[in-house]
C-alpha positions in Angstrom: 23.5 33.3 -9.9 25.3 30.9 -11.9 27.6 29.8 -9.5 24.4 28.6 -7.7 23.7 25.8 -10.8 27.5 25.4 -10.9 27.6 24.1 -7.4 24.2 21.5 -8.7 25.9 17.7 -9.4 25.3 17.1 -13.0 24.4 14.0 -13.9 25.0 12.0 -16.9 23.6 13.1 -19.7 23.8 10.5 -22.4 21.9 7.5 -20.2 22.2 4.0 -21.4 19.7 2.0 -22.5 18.4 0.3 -19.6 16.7 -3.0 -19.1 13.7 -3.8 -17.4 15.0 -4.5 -14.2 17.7 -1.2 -14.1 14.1 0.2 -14.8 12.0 -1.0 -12.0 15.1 -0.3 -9.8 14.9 3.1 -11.0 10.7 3.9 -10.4 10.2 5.4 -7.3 6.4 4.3 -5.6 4.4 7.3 -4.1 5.0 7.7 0.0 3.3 8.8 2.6 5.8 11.8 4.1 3.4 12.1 7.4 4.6 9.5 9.6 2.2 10.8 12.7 -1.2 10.6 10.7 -2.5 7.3 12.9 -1.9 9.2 15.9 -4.2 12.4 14.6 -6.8 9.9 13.7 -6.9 8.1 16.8 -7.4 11.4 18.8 -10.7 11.6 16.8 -12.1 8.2 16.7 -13.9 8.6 19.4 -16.2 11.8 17.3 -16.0 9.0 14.6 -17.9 6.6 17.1 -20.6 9.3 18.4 -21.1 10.3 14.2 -22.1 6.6 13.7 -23.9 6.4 16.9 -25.9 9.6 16.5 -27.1 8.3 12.3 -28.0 5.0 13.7 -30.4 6.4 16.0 -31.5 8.8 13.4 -32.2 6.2 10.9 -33.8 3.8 13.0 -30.7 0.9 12.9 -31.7 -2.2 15.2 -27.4 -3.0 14.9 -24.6 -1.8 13.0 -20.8 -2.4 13.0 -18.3 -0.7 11.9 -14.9 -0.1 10.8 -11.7 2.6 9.8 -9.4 1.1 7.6 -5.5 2.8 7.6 -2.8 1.1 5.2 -4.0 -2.3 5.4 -5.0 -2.3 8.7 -7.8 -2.4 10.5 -7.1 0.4 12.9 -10.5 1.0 14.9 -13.8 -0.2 14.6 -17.1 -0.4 16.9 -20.8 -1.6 17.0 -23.8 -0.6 18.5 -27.7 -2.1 19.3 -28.6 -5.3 18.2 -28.3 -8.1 15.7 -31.6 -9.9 16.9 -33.9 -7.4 18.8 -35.9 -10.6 20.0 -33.5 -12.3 22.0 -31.1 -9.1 22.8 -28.3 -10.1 20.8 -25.8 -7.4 20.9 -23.8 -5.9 17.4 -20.0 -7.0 17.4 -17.7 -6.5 15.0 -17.4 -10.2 14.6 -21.2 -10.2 14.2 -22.5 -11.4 9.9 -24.3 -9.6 8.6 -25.5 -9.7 4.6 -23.9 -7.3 2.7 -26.0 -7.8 -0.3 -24.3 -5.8 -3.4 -21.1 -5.5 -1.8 -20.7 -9.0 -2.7 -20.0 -8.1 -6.5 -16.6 -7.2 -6.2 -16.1 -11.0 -5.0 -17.9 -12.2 -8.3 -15.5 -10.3 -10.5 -12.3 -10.9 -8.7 -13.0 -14.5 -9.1 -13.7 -14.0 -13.0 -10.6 -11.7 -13.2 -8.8 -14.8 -11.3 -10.0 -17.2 -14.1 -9.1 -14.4 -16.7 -5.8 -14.3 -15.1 -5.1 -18.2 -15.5 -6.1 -18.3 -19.4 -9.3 -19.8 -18.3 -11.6 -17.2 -20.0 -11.5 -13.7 -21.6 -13.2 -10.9 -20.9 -14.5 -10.1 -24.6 -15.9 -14.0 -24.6 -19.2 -13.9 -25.4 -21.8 -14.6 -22.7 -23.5 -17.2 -25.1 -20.1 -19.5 -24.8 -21.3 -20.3 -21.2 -24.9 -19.5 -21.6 -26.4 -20.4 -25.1 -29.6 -19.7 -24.2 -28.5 -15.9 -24.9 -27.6 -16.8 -28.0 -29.4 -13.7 -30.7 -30.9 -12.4 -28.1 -30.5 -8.3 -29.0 -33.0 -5.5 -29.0 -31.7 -4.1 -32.7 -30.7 -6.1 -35.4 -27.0 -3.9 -35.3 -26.4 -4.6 -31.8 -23.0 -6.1 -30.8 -23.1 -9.8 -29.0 -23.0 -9.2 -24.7 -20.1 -10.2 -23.4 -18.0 -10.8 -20.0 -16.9 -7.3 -19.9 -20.6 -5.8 -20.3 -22.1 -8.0 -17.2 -18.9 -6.9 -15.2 -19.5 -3.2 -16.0 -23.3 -3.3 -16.0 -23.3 -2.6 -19.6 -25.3 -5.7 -21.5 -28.6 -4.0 -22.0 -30.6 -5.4 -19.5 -32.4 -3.2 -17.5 -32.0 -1.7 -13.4 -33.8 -4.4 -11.3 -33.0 -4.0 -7.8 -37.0 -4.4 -6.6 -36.8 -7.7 -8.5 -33.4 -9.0 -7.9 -33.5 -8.8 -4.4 -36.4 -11.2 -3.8 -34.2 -13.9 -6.1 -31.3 -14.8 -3.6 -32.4 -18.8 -3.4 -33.2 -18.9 -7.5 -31.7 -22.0 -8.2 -28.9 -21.8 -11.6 -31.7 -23.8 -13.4 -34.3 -21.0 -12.8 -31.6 -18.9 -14.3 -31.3 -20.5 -17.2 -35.0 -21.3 -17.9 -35.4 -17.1 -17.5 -33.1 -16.7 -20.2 -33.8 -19.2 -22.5 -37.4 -17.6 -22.1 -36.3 -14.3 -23.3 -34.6 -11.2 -21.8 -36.2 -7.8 -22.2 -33.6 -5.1 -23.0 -33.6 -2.0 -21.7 -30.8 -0.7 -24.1 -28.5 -2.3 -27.0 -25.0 -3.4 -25.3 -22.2 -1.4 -24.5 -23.9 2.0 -25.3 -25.0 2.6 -21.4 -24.5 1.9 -17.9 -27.4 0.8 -15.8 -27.6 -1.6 -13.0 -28.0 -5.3 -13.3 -27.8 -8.2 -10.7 -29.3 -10.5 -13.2 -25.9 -10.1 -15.2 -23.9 -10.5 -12.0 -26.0 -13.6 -11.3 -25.1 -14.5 -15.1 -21.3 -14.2 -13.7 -21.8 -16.7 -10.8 -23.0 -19.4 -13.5 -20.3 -19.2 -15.9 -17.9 -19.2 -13.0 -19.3 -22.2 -12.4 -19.4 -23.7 -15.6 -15.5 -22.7 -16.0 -14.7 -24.4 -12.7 -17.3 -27.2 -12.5 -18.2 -26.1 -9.3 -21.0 -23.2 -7.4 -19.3 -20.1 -7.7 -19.6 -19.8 -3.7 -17.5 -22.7 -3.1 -15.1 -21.7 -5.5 -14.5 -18.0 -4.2 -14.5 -19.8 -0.3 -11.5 -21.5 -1.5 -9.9 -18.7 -4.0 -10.8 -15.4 -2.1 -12.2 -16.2 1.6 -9.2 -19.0 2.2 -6.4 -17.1 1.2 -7.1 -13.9 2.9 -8.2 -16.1 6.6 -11.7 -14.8 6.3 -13.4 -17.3 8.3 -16.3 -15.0 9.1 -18.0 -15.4 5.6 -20.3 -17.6 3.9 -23.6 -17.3 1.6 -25.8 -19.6 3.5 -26.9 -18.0 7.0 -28.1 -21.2 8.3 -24.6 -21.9 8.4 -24.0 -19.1 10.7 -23.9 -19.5 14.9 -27.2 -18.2 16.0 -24.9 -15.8 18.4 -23.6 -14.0 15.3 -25.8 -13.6 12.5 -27.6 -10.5 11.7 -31.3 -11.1 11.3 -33.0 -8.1 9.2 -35.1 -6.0 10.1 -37.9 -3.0 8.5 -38.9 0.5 10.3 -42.9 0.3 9.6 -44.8 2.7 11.5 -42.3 3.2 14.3 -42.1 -0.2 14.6 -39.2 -3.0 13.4 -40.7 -5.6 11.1 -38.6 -9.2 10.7 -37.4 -9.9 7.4 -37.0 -13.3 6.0 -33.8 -14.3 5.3 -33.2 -15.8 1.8 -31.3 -18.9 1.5 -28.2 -19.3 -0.9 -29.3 -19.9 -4.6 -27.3 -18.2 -8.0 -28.6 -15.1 -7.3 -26.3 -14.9 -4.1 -23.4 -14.0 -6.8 -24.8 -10.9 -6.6 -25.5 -10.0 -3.4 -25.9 -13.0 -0.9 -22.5 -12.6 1.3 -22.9 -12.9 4.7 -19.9 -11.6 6.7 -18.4 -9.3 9.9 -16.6 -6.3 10.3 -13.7 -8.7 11.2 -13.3 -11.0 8.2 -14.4 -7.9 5.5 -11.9 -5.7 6.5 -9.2 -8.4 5.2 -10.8 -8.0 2.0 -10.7 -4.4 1.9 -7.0 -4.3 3.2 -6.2 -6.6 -0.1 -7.4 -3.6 -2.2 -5.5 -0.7 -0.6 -2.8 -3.1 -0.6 -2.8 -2.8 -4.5 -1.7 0.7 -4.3 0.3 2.1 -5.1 1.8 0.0 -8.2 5.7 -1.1 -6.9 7.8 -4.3 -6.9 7.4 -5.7 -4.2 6.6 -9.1 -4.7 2.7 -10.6 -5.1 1.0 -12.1 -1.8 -2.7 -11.8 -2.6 -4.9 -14.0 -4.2 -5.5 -11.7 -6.7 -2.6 -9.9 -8.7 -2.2 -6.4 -7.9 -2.2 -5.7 -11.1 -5.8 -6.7 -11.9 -7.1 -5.4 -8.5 -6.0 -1.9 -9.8 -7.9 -2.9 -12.7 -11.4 -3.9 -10.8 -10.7 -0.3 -9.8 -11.1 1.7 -12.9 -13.7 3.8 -14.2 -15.0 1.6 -17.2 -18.7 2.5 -18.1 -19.6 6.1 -16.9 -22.7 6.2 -14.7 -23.2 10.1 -13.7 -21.9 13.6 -12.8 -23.6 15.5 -9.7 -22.7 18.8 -10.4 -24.6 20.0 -7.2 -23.4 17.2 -4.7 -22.6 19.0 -1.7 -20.2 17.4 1.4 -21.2 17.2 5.2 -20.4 20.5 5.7 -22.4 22.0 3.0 -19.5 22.9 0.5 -20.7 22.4 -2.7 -18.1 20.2 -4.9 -18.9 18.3 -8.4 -18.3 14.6 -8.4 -18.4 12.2 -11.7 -18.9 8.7 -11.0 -18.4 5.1 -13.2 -18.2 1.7 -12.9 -16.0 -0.5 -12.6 -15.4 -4.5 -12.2 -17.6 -5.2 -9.3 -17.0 -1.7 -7.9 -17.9 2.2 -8.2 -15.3 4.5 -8.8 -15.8 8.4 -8.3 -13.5 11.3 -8.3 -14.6 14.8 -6.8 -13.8 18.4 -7.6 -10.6 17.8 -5.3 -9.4 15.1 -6.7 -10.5 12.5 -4.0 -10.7 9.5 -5.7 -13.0 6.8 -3.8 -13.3 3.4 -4.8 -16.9 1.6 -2.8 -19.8 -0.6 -3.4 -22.9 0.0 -1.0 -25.4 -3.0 -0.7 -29.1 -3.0 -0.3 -31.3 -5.8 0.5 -34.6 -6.2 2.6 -33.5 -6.0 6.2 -30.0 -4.7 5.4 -27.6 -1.8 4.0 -24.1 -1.7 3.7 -21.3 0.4 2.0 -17.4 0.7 2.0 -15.1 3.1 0.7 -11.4 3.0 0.2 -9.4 6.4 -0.7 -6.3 5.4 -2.5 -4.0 8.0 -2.6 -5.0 8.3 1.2 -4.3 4.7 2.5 -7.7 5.6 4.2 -11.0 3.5 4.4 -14.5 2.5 5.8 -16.5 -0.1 6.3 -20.3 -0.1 7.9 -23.0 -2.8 7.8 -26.5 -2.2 9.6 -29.7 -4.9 9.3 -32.6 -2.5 8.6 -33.8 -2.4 5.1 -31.9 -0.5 2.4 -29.9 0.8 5.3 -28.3 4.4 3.7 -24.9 3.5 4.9 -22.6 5.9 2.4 -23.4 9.4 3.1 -22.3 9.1 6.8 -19.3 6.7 5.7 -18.4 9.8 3.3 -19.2 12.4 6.5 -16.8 10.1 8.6 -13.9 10.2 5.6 -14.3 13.6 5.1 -13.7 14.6 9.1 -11.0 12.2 9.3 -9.7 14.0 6.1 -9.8 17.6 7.3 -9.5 17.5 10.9 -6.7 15.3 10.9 -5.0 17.4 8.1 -4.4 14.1 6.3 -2.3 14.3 2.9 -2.3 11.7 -0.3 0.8 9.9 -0.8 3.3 12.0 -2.4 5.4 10.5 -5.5 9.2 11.2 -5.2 10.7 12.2 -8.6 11.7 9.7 -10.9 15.7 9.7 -11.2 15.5 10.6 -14.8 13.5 14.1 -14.1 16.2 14.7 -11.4 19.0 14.2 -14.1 17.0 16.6 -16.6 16.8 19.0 -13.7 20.5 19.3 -13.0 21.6 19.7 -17.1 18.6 22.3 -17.1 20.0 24.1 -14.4 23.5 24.3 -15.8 21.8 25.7 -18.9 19.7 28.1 -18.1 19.2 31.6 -18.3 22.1 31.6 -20.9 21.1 28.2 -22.9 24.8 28.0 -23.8 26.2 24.6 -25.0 22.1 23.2 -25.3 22.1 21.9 -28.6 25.2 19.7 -27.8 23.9 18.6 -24.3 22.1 15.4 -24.9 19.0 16.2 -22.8 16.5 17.6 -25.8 14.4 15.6 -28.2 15.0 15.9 -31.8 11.2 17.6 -32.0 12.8 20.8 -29.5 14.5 23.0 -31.0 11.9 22.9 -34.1 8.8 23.5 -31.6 11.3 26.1 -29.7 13.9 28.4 -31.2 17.1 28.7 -29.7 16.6 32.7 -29.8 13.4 33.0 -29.1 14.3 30.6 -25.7 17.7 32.9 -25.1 15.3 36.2 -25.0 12.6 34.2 -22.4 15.0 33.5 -20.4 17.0 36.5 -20.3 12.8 38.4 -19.6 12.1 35.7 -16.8 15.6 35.8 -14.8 16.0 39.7 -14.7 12.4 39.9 -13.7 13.1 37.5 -10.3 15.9 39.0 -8.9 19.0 36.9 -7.7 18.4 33.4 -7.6 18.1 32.1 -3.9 17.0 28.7 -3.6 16.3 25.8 -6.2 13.1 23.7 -5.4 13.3 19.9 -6.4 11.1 18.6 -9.1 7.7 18.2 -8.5 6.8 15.1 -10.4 3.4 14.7 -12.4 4.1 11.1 -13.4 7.6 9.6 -14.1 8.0 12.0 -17.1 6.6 15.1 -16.2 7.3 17.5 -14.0 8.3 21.1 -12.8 10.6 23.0 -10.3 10.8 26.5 -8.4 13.8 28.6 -8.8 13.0 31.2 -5.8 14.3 34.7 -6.6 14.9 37.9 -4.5 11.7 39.5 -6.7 9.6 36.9 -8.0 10.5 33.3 -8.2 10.1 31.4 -11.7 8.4 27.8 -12.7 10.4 25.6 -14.9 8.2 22.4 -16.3 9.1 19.8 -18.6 8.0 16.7 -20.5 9.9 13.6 -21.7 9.2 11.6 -24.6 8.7 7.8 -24.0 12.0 6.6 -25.7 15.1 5.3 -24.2 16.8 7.4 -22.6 13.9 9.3 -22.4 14.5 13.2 -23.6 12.8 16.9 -23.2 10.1 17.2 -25.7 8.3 20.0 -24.1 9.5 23.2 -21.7 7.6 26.3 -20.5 9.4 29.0 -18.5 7.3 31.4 -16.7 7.3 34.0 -13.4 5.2 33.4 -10.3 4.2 35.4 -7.2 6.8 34.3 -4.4 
């Protein structure tokens, strides 16, 4: 047996202190170890086409597009029935259609882009671009609304879908008259989340008081530009009769027209009018954020503060009886974040979306992170319910195609630990000289009582066989298999944060082989 850690290379154990570039070259980004996951996706694209085909019909769709998203890349996509039932128009992926709420996370990645260049903060008070909200609170102790609270749907005001939908044209100057009237509160700021597309509109005027021009011109050129979405704009007049969407309603197993709304400050909130084509570019720039690594930036938006759009700031809910496609019952909590929901699942499924309601359309897309893996689908009937079957569609791409998060590679420093660990266990002979432990360890752990473990564990598994790698947690956690004849034993271990970072924590246990 302890030939076996003998024969492991032992690293240094006294590291220098590094700098920040020996440290990035050192971090190690999470990698996808299946290299033949496109090719197990692409032998069931054709049951994704039938699933959306089959809940169009269902739910009475006059058109839809849609699209699977796979590292960036827009890697299938499809359409179905019509984008005006009057003159036969047929659904493309290149067809526009309004995406209505979807068109938040465009409002806040141009604030965060404005946040980024010094031009604002995110604490600012809302009353330094609108004064009109000036001491406008529902208790006498309740904190001024800020950036941050329209961005996470936490300023108080209350849910207003019904309302805010029918106020796409509102010019800025009907904005502000509404306000300097007087907001009613639903709750003091910051205490709750609940939905607001009067403070995303709020969003699209200070952008354009901070810029000096309409918030849709200014994310055209900062957002649409840079990413070559040319299939996007928030007027549909603007749009080639040949592609845009018109809406539609299902009344009395009929379709009903829909007006379409022209652009007015309201649009900051849901007025984007785009295809299958152009969007997925978007949604490409947000996988492209993740994992976090040096290469160097290329969107318009830092990856940085994309991974930031992406976190859960203001809880909305748990659904402790959601239940997937194929009935398994699985708890999901869900928050918001900048422009975006986030939700995480009793598997640890993270999913990062925005669906979009508006009369005469639906939308919704979801991005998996830690899968590379996401979806995009946009139909024209009223309030279209376009996530559940975009969840069904992730979920059978998921399991049928056995598809795996990225894995992250140990960081070099757990692998150094690892091999001075090795050399040191069962016997723990020379460890107070070796370098690796914090100055907290042998306090928290004594030397004896470590010796006798040890001595318990080993005897217990047998002869030594095999030595796993380290399984890393994060770049300072982690734990490793030693596979015995008998029972096989888990070693994990925590660092502490200085330079060169040293084990503050151990646990020793056995394990069924």
């Amino acid at each position: 047996m302890h030939s076996l850690f003998k024969r492991m290379v032992l690293l240094c154990c006294f590291c220098p202190l590094l700098s920040a570039a020996q440290q990035k070259e050192q971090y190690h980004a999470p990698v996808f170890e299946d290299k033949d996951r496109l090719q197990r996706m692409e032998a069931l694209f054709p049951v994704v086409a039938q699933l959306y085909a089959s809940y169009a019909e269902k739910n009475h769709f006059p058109g839809y597009a849609f699209g699977i998203m796979l590292d960036g890349k827009l890697v299938y996509k499809g359409s179905g029935g019509y984008i005006d039932l009057e003159n036969k128009i047929p659904a493309t992926t290149t067809a526009m259609f309004r995406i209505a709420s979807m068109s938040k996370s465009f409002t806040a990645m141009a604030i965060l882009q404005l946040r980024d260049q010094g031009k604002l903060q995110l604490d600012d008070p809302v009353s330094k671009y609108i004064p009109g909200i000036h001491d406008q609170q529902l208790t006498s102790d309740a904190p001024v609304i800020t950036i941050r609270h329209l961005l996470t749907h936490s300023a108080g005001f209350p849910e207003d879908n019904p309302w805010g939908d029918r106020q796409l044209a509102d010019t800025r100057e009907a904005l502000l008259q509404l306000i300097k009237k007087g907001i009613s509160f639903s709750n003091v700021p910051g205490v709750a989340y609940e939905y607001s597309n009067l403070g995303f509109a709020s969003l699209g005027y200070i952008i354009e008081k901070v810029t000096g021009k309409p918030y849709s011109e200014y994310i055209a050129e900062h957002i649409w530009k840079p990413l070559n979405m040319s299939q996007a704009t928030y007027e549909y007049s603007r749009v080639p009769a040949a592609q845009l969407a018109h809406g539609y309603r299902w009344i009395d197993g009929h379709w009903k027209t829909e007006a379409l709304l022209h652009d007015g400050i309201y649009g900051a909130m849901g007025g984007m009018i785009t295809s299958i084509e152009s969007f997925s570019k978007y949604v490409a720039l947000h996988q492209q954020a993740w994992p976090p690594r040096n290469d160097a930036e290329q969107g318009p938006l830092k990856r940085s503060s994309i991974r930031e759009m992406h976190q859960p700031w203001r809880f909305s809910g748990l659904n402790a009886q959601f239940t997937y496609p194929d009935g398994k019952k699985c708890p999901v909590v869900s928050a918001y974040g900048y422009g975006l929901r986030w939700s995480r699942d009793c598997e640890g499924r993270t999913i990062i979306e925005h669906s979009g309601g508006l009369p005469g359309f639906g939308s919704n897309w979801k991005i998996l992170p830690e899968y590379g893996l996401g979806v995009i689908l946009f139909a024209n009937v009223t309030y279209a319910s376009t996530s559940a079957i975009n969840l069904q569609v992730l979920d059978t791409l998921i399991r049928a195609a056995k598809l795996k998060p990225a894995s992250l590679p140990p960081s070099d420093i757990l692998k150094e630990r690892q091999a001075v660990l090795l050399k040191l266990l069962p016997s723990w002979d020379g460890a107070a000289s070796s370098g690796i432990f914090a100055e907290n360890f042998f306090a928290d752990y004594l030397i004896d009582a470590l010796k006798k473990e040890a001595k318990e564990v080993f005897e217990k598994a047998g002869t030594i066989i095999r030595v796993g790698e380290v399984m890393p947690e994060n770049q300072l956690r982690g734990s490793f298999t030693l596979y015995g004849t008998s029972t096989n034993i888990l070693v994990s271990f925590t660092l502490t944060p200085e330079h060169p970072a040293l084990i503050q924590e151990y646990h020793l246990r056995n394990i069924a082989r």
